[in-house]
C-alpha positions in Angstrom: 102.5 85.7 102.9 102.7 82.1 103.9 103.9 81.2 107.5 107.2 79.9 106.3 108.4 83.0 105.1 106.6 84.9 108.3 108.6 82.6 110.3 111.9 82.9 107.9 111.5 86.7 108.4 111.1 86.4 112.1 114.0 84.3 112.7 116.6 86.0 110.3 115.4 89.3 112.6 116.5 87.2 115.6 112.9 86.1 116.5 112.4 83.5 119.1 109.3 81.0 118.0 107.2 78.6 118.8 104.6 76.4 117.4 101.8 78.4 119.4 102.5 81.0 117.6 99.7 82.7 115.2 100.2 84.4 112.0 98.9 87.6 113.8 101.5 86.7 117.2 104.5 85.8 114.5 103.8 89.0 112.7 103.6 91.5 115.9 106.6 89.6 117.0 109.1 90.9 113.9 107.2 94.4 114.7 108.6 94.7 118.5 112.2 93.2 116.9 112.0 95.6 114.3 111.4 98.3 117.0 107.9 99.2 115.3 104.5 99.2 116.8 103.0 96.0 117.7 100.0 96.6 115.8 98.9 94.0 113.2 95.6 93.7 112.9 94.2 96.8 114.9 94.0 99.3 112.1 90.7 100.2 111.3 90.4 100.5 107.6 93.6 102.8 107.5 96.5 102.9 109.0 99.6 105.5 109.2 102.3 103.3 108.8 102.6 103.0 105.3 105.6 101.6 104.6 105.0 98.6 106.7 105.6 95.0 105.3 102.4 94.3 106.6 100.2 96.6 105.7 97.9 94.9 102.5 97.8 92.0 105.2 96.8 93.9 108.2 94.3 95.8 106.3 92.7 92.4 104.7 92.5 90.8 108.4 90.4 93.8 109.3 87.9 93.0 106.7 87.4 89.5 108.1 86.9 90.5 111.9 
């Protein structure tokens, strides 16, 4: 997902953002809004939250670390 539509996502969920922001800090942001685990990027291969937006993305970061 491209950051515009991280940051779309974020601010229709009432996000508060700033530049400094990463792709990683945007994403964990919407998480804690959403009342969900703050957890994007600290699965290790698998993860339990299946139905998350994120998931595909959060398992791909994994791979690069």
């Amino acid at each position: 997902m491209q950051r515009q539509e991280i940051l779309d996502i974020a601010h229709a969920k009432g996000v508060h953002t700033t530049e400094r922001f990463t792709k990683a800090d945007l994403i964990r942001a919407i998480q804690r809004a959403e009342g969900h685990f703050t957890c994007f990027g600290s699965a290790s291969g698998s993860c339990v939250q299946r139905n998350c937006l994120w998931l595909e993305e959060c398992l791909e970061a994994q791979k690069g670390v």
